[in-house]
C-alpha positions in Angstrom: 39.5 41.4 15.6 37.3 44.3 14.5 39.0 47.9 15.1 35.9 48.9 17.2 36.7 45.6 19.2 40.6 46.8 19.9 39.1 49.5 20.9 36.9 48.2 23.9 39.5 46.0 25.4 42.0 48.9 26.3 39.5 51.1 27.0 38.8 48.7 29.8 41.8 48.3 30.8 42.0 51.9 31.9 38.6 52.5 32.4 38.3 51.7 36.2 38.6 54.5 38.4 40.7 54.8 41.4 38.6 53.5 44.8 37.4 57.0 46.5 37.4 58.5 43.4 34.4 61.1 43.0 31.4 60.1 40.7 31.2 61.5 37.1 26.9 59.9 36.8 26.1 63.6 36.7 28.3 64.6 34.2 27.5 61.3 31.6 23.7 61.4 31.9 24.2 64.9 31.0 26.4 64.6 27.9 25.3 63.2 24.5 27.5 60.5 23.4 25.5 59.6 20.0 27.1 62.0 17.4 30.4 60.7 18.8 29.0 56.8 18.6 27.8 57.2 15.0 31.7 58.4 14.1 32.8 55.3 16.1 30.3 52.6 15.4 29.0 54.1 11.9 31.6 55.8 10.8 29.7 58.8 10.1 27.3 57.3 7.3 23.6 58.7 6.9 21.8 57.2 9.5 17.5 57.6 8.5 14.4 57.5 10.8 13.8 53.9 11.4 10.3 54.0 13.1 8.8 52.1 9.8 11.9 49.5 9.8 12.7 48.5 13.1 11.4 48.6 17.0 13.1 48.2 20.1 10.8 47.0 23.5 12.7 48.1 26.6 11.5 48.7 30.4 11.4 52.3 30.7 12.2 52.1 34.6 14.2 48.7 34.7 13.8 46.3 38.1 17.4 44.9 37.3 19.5 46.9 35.7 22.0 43.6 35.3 19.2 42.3 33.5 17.4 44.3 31.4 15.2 42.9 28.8 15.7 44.1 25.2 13.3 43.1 22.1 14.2 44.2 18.8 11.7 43.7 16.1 12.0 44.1 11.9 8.9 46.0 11.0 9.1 45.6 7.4 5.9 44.1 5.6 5.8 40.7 3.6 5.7 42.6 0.3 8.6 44.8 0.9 11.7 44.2 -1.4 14.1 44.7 1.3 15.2 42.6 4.0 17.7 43.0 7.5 21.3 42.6 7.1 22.2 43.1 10.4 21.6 44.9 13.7 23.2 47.1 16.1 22.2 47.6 19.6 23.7 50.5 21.4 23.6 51.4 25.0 25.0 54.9 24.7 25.8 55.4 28.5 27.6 52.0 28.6 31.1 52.3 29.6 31.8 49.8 25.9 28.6 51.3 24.4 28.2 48.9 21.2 26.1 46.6 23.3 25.9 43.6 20.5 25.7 43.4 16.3 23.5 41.0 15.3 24.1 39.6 11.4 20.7 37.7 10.3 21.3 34.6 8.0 19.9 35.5 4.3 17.3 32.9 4.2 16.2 32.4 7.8 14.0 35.9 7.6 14.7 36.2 11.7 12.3 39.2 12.5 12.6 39.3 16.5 15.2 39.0 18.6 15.0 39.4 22.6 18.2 38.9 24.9 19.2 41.0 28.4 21.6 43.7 29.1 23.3 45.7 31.6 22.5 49.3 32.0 24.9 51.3 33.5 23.5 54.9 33.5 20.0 56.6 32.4 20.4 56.2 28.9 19.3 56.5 25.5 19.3 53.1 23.5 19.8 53.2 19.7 19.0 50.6 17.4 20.0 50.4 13.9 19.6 48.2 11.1 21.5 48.2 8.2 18.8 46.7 4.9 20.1 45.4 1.8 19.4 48.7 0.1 22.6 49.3 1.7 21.0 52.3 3.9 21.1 52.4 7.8 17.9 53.1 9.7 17.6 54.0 13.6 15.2 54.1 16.4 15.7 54.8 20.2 14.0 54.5 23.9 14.8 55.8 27.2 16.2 53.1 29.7 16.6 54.3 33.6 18.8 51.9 35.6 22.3 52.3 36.6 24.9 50.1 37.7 24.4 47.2 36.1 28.0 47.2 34.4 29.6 47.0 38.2 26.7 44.3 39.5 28.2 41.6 41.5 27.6 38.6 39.6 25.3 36.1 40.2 27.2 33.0 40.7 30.1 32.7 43.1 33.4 31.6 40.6 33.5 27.9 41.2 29.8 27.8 39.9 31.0 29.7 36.8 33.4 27.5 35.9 31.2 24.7 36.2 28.8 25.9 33.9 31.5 27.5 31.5 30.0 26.9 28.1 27.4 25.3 28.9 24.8 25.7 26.0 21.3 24.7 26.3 18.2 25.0 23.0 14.8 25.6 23.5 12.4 25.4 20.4 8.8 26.8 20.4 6.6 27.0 18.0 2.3 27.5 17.9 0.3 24.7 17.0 -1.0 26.8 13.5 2.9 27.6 12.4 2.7 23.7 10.7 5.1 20.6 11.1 8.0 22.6 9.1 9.0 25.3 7.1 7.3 27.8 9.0 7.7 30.8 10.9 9.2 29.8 14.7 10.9 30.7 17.7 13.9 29.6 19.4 16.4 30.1 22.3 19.9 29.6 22.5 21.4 29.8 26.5 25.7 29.7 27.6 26.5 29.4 30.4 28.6 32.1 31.0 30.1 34.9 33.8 30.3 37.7 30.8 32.6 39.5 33.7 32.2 43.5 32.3 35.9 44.6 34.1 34.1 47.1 36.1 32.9 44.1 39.0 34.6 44.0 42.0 35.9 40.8 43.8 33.7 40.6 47.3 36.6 39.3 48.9 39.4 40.5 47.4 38.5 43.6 46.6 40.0 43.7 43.3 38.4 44.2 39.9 37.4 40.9 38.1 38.5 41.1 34.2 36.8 41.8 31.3 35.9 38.0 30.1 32.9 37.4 27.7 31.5 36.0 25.0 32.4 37.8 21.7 31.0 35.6 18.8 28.0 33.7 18.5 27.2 31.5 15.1 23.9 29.9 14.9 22.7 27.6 11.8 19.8 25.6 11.1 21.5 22.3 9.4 24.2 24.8 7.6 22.1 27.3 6.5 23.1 30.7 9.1 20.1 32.0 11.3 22.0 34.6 13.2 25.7 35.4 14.4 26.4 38.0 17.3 29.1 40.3 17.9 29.1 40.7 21.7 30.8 42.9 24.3 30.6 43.6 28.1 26.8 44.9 28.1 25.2 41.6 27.5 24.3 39.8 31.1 25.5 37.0 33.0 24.8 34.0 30.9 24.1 35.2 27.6 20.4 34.4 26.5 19.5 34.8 22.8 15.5 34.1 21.6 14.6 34.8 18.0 12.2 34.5 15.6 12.7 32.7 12.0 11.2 31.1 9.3 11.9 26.6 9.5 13.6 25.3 6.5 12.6 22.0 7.5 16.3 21.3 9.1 16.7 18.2 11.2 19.3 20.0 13.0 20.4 23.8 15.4 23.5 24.0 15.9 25.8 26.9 18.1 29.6 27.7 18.0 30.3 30.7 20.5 33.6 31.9 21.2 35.1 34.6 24.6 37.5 36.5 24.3 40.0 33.8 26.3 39.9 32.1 23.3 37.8 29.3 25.0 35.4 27.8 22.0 32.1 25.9 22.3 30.1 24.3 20.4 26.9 22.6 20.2 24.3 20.3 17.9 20.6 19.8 18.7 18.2 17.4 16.8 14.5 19.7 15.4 11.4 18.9 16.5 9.6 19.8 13.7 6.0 18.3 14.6 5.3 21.7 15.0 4.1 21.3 19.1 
């Protein structure tokens, strides 16, 4: 487990406050926890404007903040010598701000990725890829929602565990991208509570613990697509679309792991009629 990862789980297990205990909101939204982050997350290397590299799509006023859709996009041209490596989404507010860290599979050229997140403050959103040129690059949007890190989830606990790893593949793909090795789209769903540590039992009145997905492999036949490193700020039921080139695989296939140790796996046949 990744130092940054240590760090999250016992941050959360002091990071609940006392019931009664008065609100700091006015003091976080106030304080700027980004030079801090790119010691923590970074450690401290040269981060360079990214608006030429990489763009995030966010809701600048969101309707749920437990939900909050999040597009990140690589914005480097066909001719460019340089691809993604991987890249980091950061909620800066969040209570575990290192929302997820997406690691894109070297021949799959994945150039979009959407999921949801929980918002817990008005907050800046970073995100930075790393290229192989070995250099990080960074953009950022505004996000105003709060709470979504303490929403009551939506399924009661029985219907969780019913649907505990539960993994589900969509494939879509326009009728001009051709039958196979071209440029699609994909979705992989778990079923999932993703319980952040900072949600409250309704009935008990006791904090649920932290228990969510932390790894995420994907592969077309063996070749990698995408892996995630997740934490708390991605929703209930994690939901991962993305875009990336066919290599003509008559297979998808998904291993995701929480951080019970519970692991689950997956293998889907391709359509690759292009439909």
């Amino acid at each position: 487990m990744s130092g940054y990862r240590l760090r999250l789980l016992f941050a959360l297990s002091v990071l609940v406050a006392p019931l009664g205990a008065p609100s700091i909101s006015g003091a976080a939204e106030s304080y700027d926890p980004w030079p801090g982050l790119i010691q923590d997350v970074f450690n401290n290397r040269p981060i360079n404007d990214g608006a030429d590299v990489i763009g995030i799509e966010m809701p600048y006023r969101a309707e749920d903040a437990a939900i909050v859709p999040v597009t990140l996009k690589s914005k480097l041209s066909p001719d460019d010598s340089r691809h993604v490596v991987s890249i980091t989404l950061v909620i800066d507010q969040n209570p575990a701000p290192m929302a997820a860290k997406f690691q894109l599979g070297p021949d799959a050229r994945v150039s979009e990725i959407s999921t949801r997140v929980r918002v817990n403050n008005y907050t800046n959103v970073h995100a930075v890829a790393e290229l192989s040129d070995g250099k990080l690059y960074m953009v950022k949007t505004f996000v105003k929602a709060s709470g979504g890190c303490s929403a009551p989830a939506v399924k009661n606990v029985e219907e969780a565990k019913n649907h505990l790893g539960q993994m589900k593949y969509r494939q879509f793909a326009a009728a001009d991208q051709g039958p196979a090795n071209g440029k699609r789209e994909a979705q992989i769903m778990i079923g999932h509570p993703n319980n952040s540590g900072l949600q409250m039992d309704q009935l008990t009145h006791l904090y649920i613990p932290a228990f969510f997905v932390d790894e995420l492999h994907v592969w077309q036949d063996d070749s990698p697509v995408l892996s995630m490193e997740g934490g708390i700020s991605i929703s209930e039921d994690p939901n991962i679309r993305f875009t990336y080139v066919s290599n003509g695989a008559r297979t998808f296939r998904a291993e995701a792991k929480d951080t019970s140790g519970h692991v689950f796996k997956k293998e889907w046949n391709v359509d690759n009629s292009g439909t």
